[in-house]
C-alpha positions in Angstrom: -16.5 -5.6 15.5 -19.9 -8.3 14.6 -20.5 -8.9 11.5 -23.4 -6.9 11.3 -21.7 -3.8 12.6 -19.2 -4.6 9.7 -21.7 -4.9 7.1 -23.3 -1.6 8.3 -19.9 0.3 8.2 -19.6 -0.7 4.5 -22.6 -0.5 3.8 -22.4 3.1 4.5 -19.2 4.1 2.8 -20.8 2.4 -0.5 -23.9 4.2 -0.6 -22.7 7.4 0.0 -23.3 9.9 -3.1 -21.9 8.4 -6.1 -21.6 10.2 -9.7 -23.4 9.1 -12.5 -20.4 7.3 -14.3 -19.3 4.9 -11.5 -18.5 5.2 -8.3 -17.3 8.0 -5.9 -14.0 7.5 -4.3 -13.4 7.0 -0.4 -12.3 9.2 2.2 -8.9 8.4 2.7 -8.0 8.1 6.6 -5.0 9.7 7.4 -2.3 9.0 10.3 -3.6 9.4 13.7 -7.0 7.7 13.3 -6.5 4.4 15.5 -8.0 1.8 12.6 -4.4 2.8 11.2 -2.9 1.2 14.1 -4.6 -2.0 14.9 -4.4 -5.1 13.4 -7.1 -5.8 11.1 -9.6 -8.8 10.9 -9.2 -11.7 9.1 -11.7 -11.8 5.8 -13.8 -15.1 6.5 -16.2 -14.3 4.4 -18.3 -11.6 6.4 -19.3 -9.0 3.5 -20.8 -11.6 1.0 -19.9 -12.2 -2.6 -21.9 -9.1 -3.7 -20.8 -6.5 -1.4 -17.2 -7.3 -1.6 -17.4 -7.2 -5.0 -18.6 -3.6 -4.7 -15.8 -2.9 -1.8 -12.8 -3.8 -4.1 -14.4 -1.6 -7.1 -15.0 1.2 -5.3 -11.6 0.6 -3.5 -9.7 0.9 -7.0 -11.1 4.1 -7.9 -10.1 5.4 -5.1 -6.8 4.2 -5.3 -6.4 5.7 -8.9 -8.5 8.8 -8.0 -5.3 9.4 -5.2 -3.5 8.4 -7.0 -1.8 6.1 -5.8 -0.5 2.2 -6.4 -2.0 0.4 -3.5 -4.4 0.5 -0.7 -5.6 -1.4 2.2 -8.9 -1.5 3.5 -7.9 -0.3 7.2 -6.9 3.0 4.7 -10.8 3.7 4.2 -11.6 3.2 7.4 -12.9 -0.6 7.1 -11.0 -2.8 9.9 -10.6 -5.8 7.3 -7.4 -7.8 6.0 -8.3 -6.9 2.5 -5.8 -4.6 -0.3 -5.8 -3.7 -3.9 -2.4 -3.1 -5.6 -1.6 -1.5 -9.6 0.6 0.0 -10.7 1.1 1.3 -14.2 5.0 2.3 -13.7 4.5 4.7 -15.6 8.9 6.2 -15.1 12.0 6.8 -17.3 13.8 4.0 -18.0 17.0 5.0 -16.0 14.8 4.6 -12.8 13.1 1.6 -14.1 16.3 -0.2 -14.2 17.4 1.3 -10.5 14.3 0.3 -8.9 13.1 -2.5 -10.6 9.9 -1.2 -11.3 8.1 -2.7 -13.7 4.6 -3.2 -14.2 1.9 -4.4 -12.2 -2.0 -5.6 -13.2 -5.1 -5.1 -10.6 -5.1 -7.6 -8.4 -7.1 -8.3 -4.8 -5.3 -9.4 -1.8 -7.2 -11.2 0.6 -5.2 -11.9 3.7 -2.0 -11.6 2.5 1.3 -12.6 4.3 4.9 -12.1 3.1 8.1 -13.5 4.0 11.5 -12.6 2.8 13.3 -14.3 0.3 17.4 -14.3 0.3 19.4 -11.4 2.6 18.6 -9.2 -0.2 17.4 -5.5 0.6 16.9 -2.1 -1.2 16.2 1.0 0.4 14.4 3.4 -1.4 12.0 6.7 -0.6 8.4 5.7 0.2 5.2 7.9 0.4 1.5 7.2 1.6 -1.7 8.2 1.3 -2.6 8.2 4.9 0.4 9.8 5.4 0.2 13.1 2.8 3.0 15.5 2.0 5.7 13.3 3.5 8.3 10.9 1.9 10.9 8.9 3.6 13.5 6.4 2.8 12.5 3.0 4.1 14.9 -0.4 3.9 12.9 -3.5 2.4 13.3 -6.9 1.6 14.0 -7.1 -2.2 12.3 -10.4 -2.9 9.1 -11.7 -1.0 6.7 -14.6 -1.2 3.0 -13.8 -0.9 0.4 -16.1 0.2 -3.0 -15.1 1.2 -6.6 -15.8 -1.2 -7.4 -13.3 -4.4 -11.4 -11.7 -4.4 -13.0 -14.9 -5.5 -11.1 -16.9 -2.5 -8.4 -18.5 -5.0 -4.9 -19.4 -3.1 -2.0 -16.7 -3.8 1.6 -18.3 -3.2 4.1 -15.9 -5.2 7.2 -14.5 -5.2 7.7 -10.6 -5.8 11.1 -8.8 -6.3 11.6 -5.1 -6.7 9.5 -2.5 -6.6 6.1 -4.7 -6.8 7.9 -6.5 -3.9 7.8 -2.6 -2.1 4.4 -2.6 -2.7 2.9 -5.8 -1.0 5.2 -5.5 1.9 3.6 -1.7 2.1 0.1 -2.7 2.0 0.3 -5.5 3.9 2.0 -4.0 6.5 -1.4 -1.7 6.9 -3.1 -4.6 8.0 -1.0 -5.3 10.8 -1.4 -1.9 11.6 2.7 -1.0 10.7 2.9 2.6 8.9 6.3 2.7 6.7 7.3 6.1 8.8 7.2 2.9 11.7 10.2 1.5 9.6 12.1 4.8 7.6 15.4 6.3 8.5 14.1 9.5 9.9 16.7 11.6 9.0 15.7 11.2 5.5 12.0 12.3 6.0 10.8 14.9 3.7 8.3 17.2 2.5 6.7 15.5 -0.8 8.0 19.0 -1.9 11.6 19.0 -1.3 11.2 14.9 -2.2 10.6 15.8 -5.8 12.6 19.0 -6.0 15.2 17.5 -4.2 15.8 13.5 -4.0 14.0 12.2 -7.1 16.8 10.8 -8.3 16.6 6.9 -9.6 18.3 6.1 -6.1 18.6 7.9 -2.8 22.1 8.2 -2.3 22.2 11.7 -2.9 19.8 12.4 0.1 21.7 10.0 2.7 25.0 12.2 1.8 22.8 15.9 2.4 20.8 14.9 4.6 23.1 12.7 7.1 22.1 9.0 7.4 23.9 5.8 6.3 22.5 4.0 3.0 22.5 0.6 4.7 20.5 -1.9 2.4 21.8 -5.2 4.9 
């Protein structure tokens, strides 16, 4: 995609019809559309100060409109190495401590990149917005180190453990063009339904004994 076709595709997502007290969330582009699945574009620059600027705020309402605790540009439909991650962790304190979930301020990642940190892993149930009404149980590295640029071009180089450490490799697995089903122990997939019903217990152990699958976290 040119630069100018880019600029034109945001361009027209942003001016869309927008209420009177801020902007309108996004269409959210579900599984099946092929921006999902292809690896997204380096940010170099190509939207301008102004109009990314624009992109990320109208990108965090429509994360919180969801709602949800992350989202990647590909997401809206905008082929660009670009996320926004919060998260309020807003839980009881017995799954707090089980999922180290604790919580997280806005923040833009600009071509983010992970790598593992220790043998650590946690497996835990996952859900996303491109992906509504489902939940699976998806093995992750528990600690990561992020580097990548934030919204004002700033170098990122952090480390991440827990559930904000879920989160980064989640989003920035969208810009590769990875979906977590792409990584999940299919026998545990479920309807959101059944998920809360069901398995929305602090850990998933309960689901990997009724449903069939091995708990492996290594």
């Amino acid at each position: 995609m040119t630069r100018t076709e880019l600029t034109d595709l945001v361009d027209s997502l942003l001016d869309g019809p927008s209420p009177l007290d801020g902007p309108s969330p996004l269409p959210i582009v579900s599984a099946g559309d092929p921006v999902l699945r292809r690896p997204a574009a380096p940010y170099e620059g190509q939207l301008g100060d102004a109009r990314l600027e624009r992109l990320v705020r109208v990108m965090r309402e429509t994360m919180h409109a969801a709602p949800g605790v992350g989202l990647a540009a590909p997401q809206v439909g905008i082929p660009l190495r670009l996320a926004v991650i919060e998260d309020p962790a807003e839980v009881s304190d017995e799954v707090r401590a089980a999922r180290s979930r604790v919580p997280q301020p806005f923040r833009v990642l600009v071509n983010p990149s992970y790598e593992p940190l220790g043998d650590g892993r946690a497996a835990f149930f996952e859900g996303c917005l491109s992906v509504p009404g489902w939940q699976a149980v998806v093995v992750r590295h528990a600690r990561v180190r992020l580097r990548g640029q934030d919204e004002r071009g700033r170098e990122l180089d952090e480390e991440f453990s827990g559930w904000p450490a879920r989160i980064v490799q989640h989003e920035t697995d969208h810009l590769g063009g990875t979906l977590y089903l792409d990584l999940a122990e299919m026998r545990s997939l479920s309807s959101t339904e059944h998920a809360v019903a069901r398995w929305s217990q602090p850990t998933p152990a309960l689901a990997a004994e009724e449903l069939g699958f091995t708990l492996a976290t290594r």
